[in-house]
Structures are given as structure tokens and as C-alpha cells.
C-alpha positions as CSV (number, residue, x, y, z in Angstrom):
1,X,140.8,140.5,154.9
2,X,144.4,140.8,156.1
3,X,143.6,139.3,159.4
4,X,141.9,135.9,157.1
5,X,145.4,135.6,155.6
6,X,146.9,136.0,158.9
7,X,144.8,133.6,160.8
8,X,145.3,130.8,158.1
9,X,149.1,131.6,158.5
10,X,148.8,130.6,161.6
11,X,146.9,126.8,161.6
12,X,149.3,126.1,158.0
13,X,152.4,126.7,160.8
14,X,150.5,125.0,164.2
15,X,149.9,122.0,161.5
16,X,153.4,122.2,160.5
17,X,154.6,122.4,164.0
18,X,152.9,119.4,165.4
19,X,154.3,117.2,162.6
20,X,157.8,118.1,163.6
21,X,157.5,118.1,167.6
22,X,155.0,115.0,167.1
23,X,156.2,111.9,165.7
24,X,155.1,108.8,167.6
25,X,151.4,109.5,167.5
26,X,149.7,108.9,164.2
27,X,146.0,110.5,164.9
28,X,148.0,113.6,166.2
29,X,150.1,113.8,162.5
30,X,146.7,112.8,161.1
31,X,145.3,116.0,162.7
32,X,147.9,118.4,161.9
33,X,147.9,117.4,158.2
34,X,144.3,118.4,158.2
35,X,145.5,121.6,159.6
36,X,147.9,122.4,157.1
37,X,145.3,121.9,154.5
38,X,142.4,124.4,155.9
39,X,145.0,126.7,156.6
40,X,145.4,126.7,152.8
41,X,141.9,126.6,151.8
42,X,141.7,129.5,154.5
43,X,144.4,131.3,152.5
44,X,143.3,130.3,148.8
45,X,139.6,131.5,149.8
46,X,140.8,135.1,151.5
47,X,142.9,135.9,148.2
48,X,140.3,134.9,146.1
49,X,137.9,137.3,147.6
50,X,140.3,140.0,147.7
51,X,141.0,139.3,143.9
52,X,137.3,138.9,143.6
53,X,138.2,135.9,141.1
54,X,136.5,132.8,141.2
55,X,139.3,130.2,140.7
56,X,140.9,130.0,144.5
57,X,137.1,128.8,146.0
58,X,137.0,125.9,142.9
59,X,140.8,125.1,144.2
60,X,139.6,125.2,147.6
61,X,136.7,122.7,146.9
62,X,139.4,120.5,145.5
63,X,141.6,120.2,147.9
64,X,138.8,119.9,150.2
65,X,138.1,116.7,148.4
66,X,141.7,115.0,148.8
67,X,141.7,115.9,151.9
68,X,138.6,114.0,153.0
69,X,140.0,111.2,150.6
70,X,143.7,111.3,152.4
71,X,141.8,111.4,155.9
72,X,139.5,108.0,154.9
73,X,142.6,106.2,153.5
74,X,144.4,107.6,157.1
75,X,141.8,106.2,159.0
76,X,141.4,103.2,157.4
77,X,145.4,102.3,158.1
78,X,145.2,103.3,161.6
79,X,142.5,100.8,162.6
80,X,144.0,98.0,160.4
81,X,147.2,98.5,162.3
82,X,145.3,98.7,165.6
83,X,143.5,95.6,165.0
84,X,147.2,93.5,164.0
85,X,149.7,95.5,166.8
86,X,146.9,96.5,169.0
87,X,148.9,99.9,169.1
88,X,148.7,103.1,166.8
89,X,152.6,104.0,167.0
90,X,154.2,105.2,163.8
91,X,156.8,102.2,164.7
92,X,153.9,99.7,164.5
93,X,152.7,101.2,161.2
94,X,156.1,100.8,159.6
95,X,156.5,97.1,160.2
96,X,152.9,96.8,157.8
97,X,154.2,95.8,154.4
98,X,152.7,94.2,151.1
């Protein structure tokens, strides 16, 4: 079980790490979001088994949810600004107001 806790240590910090040395490329921030929230669930999941208690897998399911949810909305902004700059930049993206 330790090395669950260990290996979910280790995607919550690649996920942190490629939002810090990555910030022109949207998808790739996109992707290490994600990241950050398995490593989590990976981490909420391992201590609820070793607790053998119930409510970490329900918190899991939920932040499985607004993660799916943040992902679409992601998405969704990522091809709108494609289709009006032609370009995914984070530049491009903050010139989209209203």
C-alpha cells in the first residue's frame, strides 16, 4: 500500500511540475491538471483502503466528475480559440474576453 501512496506522490508532483516549466502550451497545462487530480484520487483511494473506510472512493468518484467537467469546459475553450487565433498559445487565450 505504501508504494500506492508513493506512486500517486509522484504524478500529483510530475502534474505540478509541468505547470510550472510549461506555460505557453495549453493542451500540455490541460494534461498536467489531469495529473494532479488522479494523483489524488490515486492517494484518496490508497488511504481509504488502508483505513478500510468508505468515504475517500465516494470523494474519488467526485472529483472524478469535476474533473471530466473541467476537462470538457478546457476543451471546449481551446478549440474556440483555435478556430478565432488559429493558435492554442496561452497569449492567444488571454486576449478572449466577454
Amino acid at each position: 500500500m505504501n508504494i500506492l501512496i508513493i506512486i500517486g506522490n509522484v504524478i500529483f508532483l510530475i502534474g505540478v511540475l509541468g505547470i510550472y516549466f510549461n506555460r505557453k502550451n495549453i493542451i500540455l497545462m490541460l494534461m498536467s491538471i489531469e495529473l494532479i487530480l488522479l494523483g489524488i484520487n490515486l492517494i484518496l483511494i490508497t488511504y481509504s483502503l488502508i483505513l478500510n473506510d468508505i468515504v475517500g472512493e465516494i470523494l474519488s468518484l467526485y472529483l472524478l466528475t469535476a474533473s471530466a467537467g473541467e476537462l470538457a469546459i478546457g476543451l471546449a475553450l481551446v478549440i474556440n480559440s483555435y478556430r478565432i487565433k488559429g493558435t492554442i498559445s496561452i497569449k492567444s487565450i488571454n486576449l478572449i474576453k466577454g
